[in-house]
N, C-alpha and C positions, 0 to 999 in steps of 0.2 A: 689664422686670424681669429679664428670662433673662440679656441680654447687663452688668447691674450684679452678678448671680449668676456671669455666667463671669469678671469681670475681678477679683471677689473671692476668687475660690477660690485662683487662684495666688497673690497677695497672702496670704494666709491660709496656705499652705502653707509660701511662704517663712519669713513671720515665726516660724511653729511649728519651721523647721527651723534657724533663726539661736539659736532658744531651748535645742534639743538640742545646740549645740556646746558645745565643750569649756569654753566660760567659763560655762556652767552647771552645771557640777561645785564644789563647796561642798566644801573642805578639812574633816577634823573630822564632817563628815555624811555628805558621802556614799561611800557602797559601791562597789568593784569590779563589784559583780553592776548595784548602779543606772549606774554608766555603760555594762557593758555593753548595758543596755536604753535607755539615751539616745544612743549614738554607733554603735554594733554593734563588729564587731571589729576591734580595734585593726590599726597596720601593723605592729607588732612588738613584741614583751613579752623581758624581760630582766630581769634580777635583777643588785641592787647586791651589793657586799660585805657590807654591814650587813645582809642579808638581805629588804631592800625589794623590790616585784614594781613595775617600771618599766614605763608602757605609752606607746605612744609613737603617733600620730595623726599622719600627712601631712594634713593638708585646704587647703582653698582650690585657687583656679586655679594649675595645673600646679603644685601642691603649694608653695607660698612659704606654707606655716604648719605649723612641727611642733610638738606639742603633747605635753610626757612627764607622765603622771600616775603622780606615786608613792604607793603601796600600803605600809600596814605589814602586818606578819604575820596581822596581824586582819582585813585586807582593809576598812579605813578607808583613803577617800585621805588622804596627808597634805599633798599639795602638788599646783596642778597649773602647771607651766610653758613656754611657747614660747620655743623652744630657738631656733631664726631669729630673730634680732634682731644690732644693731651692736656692744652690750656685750660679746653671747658672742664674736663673731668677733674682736673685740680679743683678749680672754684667749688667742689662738693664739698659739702660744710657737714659731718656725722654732728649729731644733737643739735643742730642749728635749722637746717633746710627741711622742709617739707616734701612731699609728691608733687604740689601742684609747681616749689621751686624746680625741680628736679625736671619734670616733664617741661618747663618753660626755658630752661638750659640748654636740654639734647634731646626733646621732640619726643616723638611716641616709641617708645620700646618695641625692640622685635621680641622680645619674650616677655610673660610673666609666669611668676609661679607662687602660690600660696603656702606659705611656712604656718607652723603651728601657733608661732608670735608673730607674724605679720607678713611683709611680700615680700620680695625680690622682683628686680628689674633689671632684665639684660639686652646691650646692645652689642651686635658684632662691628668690629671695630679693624683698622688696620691702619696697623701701627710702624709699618715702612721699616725693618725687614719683615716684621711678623706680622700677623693677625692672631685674634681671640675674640674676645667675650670683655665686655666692660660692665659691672655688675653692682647694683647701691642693693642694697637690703635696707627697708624700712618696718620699723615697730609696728605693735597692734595700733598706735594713735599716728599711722603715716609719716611720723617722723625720720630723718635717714641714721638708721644704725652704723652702718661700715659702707668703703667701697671698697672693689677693687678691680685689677684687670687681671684675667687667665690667658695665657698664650695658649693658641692654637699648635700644638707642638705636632699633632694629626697631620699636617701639613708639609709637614719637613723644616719645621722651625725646631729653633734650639739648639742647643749643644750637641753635636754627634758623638761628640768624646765621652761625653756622663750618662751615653742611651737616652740621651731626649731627643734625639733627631726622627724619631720614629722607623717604621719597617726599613 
C-alpha cells in the first residue's frame, strides 16, 4: 500500500498544480489577489494606457508560455491571454513596430543580445511538433528590422531524412 501511496502523491501534486495554472483564472470572477494565491508572483506587472494592471507569467519549460492577465481598476481580471503563439508573431510589423510595440505583444524576452546596429530579442517558443527560438531584431533607433523563428532541431525535431533530426 506504501509504494501505491508514493506513486500517488506526485500524480496528485501535479494534477493540483496543472489546476493552479493560468487557464484557471476565470475572466469576470476572478481577483488579482485570488491569482496571486493561485500562481504567486508574477514575472512582471505593467500598466496599460487605459489604466489596466497587466501581469505577465513565463511558465513552462525554459519558459515557451507567457501568460498576460489583465486587471481593471477594480482588481477584477478581465482577460487572461498567452502571448507566445503564431497569430501574435505575424502581427510583427519590420519598419513599422517599435520595442515598446513588440514587448506590449509577447511580453518580456527571455533573451537579449546587443548587435553592432542594434538588438535582438528572443523568445523560446513551441510551436507543436517543434520548439525554437522566435526572434525580431531591432535598429540602432529601436525600430523592428526582421523576424523570425529557429527550429529547435537539438531536440529531435526536423527532418531525419536531410540530417536535421539531430544525434
Amino acid at each position: 500500500m506504501s509504494v501505491t501511496r508514493a506513486l500517488l502523491l506526485p500524480l496528485l501534486a501535479m494534477i493540483l498544480a496543472a489546476c493552479a495554472g493560468p487557464r484557471s483564472v476565470v475572466p469576470a470572477q476572478s481577483t488579482l489577489s485570488t491569482v496571486h494565491e493561485r500562481l504567486g508572483s508574477p514575472t512582471d506587472i505593467r500598466f496599460d494606457r487605459n489604466g489596466d494592471e497587466l501581469w505577465e507569467y513565463a511558465r513552462g519549460p525554459m519558459g515557451m508560455e507567457t501568460y498576460l492577465i489583465r486587471a481593471g481598476n477594480d482588481g477584477r481580471v478581465k482577460s487572461v491571454t498567452q502571448l507566445l503563439t503564431e497569430e501574435r508573431f505575424a502581427k510583427i510589423a519590420p519598419g513599422q513596430m517599435t520595442k515598446a510595440d513588440v514587448r506590449h505583444l509577447l511580453g518580456r524576452p527571455s533573451d537579449q543580445a546587443f548587435l553592432h546596429n542594434g538588438t535582438s530579442w528572443t523568445w523560446r517558443v513551441d510551436l507543436k511538433p517543434e520548439s525554437g527560438h522566435f526572434v525580431v531584431r531591432f535598429d540602432a533607433n529601436d525600430v523592428v528590422l526582421d523576424k523570425i523563428i529557429l527550429i529547435d532541431i537539438s531536440e529531435g525535431n526536423g527532418d531525419k531524412e536531410s540530417g536535421g533530426g539531430g544525434p
